[in-house]
Structures are given as structure tokens and as C-alpha cells.
N, C-alpha and C positions, 0 to 999 in steps of 0.2 A: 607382482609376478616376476618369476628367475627370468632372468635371460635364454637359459635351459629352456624355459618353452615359450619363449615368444616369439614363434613361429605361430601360434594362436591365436594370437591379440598384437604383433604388428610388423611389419613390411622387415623382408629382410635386408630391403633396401637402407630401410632405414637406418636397421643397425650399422651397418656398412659404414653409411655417411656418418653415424655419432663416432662413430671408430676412428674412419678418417680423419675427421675435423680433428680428433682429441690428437691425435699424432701428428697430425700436421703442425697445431698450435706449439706442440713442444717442441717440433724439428725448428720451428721461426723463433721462439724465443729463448732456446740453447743457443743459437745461432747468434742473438743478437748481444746474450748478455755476453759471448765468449767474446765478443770485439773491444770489450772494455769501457764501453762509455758512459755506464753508470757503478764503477765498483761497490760503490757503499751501499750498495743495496743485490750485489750479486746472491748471498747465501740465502736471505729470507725468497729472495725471487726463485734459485732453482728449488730452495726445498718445496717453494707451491706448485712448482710446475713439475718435479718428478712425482707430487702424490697424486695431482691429478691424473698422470700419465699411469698410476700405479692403476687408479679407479677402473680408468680403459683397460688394464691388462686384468684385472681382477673380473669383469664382464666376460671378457676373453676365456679366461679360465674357467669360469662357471659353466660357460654355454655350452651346448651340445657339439662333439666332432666337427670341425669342418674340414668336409671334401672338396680337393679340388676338383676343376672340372676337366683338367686333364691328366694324364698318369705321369707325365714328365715336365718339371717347369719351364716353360719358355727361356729361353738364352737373356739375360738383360744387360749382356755389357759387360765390359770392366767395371767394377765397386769404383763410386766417386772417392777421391784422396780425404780422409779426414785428418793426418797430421797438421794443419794449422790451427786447424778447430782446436785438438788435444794441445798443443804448444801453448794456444791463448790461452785458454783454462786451467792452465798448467800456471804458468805464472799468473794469472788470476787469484785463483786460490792458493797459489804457495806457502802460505803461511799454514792451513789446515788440509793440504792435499791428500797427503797421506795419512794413512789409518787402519785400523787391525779387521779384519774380517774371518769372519767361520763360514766356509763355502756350504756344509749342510749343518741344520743342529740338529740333527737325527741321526750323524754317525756320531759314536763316542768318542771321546778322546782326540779330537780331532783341536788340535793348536792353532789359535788362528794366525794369517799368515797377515805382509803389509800388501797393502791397497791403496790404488789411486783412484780420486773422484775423477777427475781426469779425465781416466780411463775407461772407468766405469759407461761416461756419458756419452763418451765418443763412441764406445762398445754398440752401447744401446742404440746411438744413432745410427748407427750402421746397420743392425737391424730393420730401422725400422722405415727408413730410407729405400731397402730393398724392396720390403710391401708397398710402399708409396708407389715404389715405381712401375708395379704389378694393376694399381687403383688407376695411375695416371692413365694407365693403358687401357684402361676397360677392364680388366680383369677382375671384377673383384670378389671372386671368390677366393681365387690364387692371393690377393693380397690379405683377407679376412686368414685363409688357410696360412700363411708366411709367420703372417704376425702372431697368430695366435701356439705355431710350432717354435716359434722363437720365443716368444713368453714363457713356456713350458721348459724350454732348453736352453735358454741363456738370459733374454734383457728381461724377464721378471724377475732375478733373484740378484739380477747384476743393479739394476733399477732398486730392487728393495734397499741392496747393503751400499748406497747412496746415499739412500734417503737417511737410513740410519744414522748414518756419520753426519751427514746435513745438519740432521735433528738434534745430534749430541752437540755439535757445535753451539748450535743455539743455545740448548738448555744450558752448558756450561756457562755460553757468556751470561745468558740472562739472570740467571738463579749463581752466579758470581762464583763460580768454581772455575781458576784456574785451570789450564791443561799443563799437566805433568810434561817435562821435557827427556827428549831420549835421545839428545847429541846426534843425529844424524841418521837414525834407522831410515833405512830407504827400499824400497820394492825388490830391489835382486837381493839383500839379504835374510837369510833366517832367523826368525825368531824365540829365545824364550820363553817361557813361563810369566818370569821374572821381569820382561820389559813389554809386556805386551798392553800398550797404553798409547794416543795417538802421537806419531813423531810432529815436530813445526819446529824444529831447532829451537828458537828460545823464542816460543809463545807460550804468554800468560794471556788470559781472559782481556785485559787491559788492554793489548797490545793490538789485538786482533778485533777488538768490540768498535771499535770506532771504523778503523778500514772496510771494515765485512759490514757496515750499516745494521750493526748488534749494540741493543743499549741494555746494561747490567740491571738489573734489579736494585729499584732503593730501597 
């Protein structure tokens, strides 16, 4: 049965808690791989924890409207700082950070631009760290409602093209396909046609498969 109706057959408490839990787990272990103390094994690890994260948002998105239970959301604060989060992870993955994204593939002609995983996760955290703070409080419609208006308008698509790059990553290393080099494309520049391929200054498959805990295909 959808999510869509399962107000029928089970507690909407419940969903809540599978929702929480799921987001809670990625806000602790974003957190811990971005401290650096297992590199070689950073990429397989966030690629499983953004698709799990994806699962949560894809429930999200399925399910029926959620209404908050009041018409204006309660004040929660100043946003907690994530610039050292993004910094860690930043030099973390510096070798594969940046990468090409198409923000819709339902408009035409649209070029894709450079991107930070980075970015991406810190983004998403920030998201989802506000609904947290909505659940922590008791609120948890407001947080069901937060997350699931944020999924729709921002960390479901910033989450997806994450996970993409994650993925590409891997496949490259494993299946032994170098990454093309693009001398230094970096996020505030534009893009052509013609170099639209992931930048890492001078990474080959080689170089990156052993640090990032990636073993090639024999």
C-alpha cells in the first residue's frame, strides 16, 4: 500500500518516526564521515546514505498534502552555522567535488552548470535540520510539513544530483574509466558545451580509487 493512503492501515505517528529516524541517521552520519576519520571509505558511504535519504524523500513525495497545524511557522532561531561541515567535505572530496548538473531535465536546452557535492549536502542539511528542529519540539506535523515542502523545492533534487555524481564516481572507478580533466573549471565559472565533463584537476580513476575507498574492476 502507497504512503498516499496510509492513513488506513497505519499510525501517522508512525510515519513521522520512519521519517525522523531516516533523517536523523543521515544528519549523524554526514556529520561524522565530514570529520575525516575514515577517508577511504567516504564515497561508498555517502552514496548509501544520500539514497537512503532519497527513499525518505520519495515516501514524502508520494504521500498525501501535509497540513500544518498552524498557518504561520513558529520562529526557530537563527539557522545553526554549517560552513565547517561544507569546508570538511570540501577538502574531503576535493579530488571529485565538483561536477556538471542540469537543474531541470524538462526544460530544453538548458547547459548544465558546475556543482559542488559539498554543497549539495550542506544544502540538504540545512534543510533538514530545520524539520528536525520542528520534531525535536513536538511539532510534528510542522516537521512532516517542512521536510516534505523542502523535498519538493529544494533537497529532493539537490539530494538527487548528489547522488548522481556519487554514483558516477564510483561507476567510473570500478568499471576503469578514467575521469577526463578540465584544468581547473570551478563553480563561479561558465560552462561550455565542449567541457562539460567532471573537473578534479588531474584525476584519473587510478589516482582517486584508492583514497576514496574505490577498487577498479579486474
Amino acid at each position: 500500500m502507497s504512503d498516499a493512503t496510509l492513513h488506513a492501515a497505519q499510525q501517522p505517528d508512525d510515519f513521522a518516526v520512519q521519517i525522523a529516524d531516516q533523517v536523523e541517521s543521515f544528519l549523524v552520519a554526514v556529520t561524522e564521515v565530514a570529520k575525516g576519520d575514515e577517508p577511504d571509505s567516504a564515497v561508498p558511504f555517502l552514496l548509501l546514505e544520500v539514497s537512503q535519504l532519497l527513499l525518505a524523500g520519495g515516501r514524502l513525495g508520494a504521500h498525501e498534502d501535509i497540513v500544518p497545524d498552524e498557518r504561520y511557522e513558529p520562529d526557530l532561531g537563527p539557522e545553526g552555522d554549517v560552513d565547517d561541515l561544507r569546508e570538511n567535505l570540501a577538502r574531503l572530496l576535493e579530488p571529485i567535488d565538483v561536477y556538471s548538473e542540469v537543474f531541470d531535465p524538462y526544460e530544453p536546452r538548458k547547459a548544465p552548470v558546475p556543482a559542488r557535492i559539498s554543497d549539495d549536502l550542506t544544502d540538504v542539511i540545512t534543510d533538514l535540520r530545520h524539520g528536525m528542529a520542528h520534531y525535536k519540539a513536538g511539532r510534528t506535523t510542522e516537521a512532516l510539513w517542512w521536510w516534505q515542502f523542502s523535498y519538493f523545492s529544494n533537497w529532493g533534487s539537490t539530494a538527487s544530483a548528489a547522488l548522481r555524481a556519487l554514483q558516477s564516481v564510483v561507476a567510473h572507478v570500478r568499471l576503469n574509466q578514467p575521469l577526463e580533466e578540465l584544468d581547473g573549471l570551478d563553480t563561479d565559472q561558465s560552462v561550455g558545451d565542449d567541457t562539460l565533463e567532471f573537473e578534479a584537476g588531474r584525476v584519473m580513476a587510478e589516482e582517486i580509487g584508492g583514497p576514496l575507498g574505490l577498487h577498479q574492476a579486474k
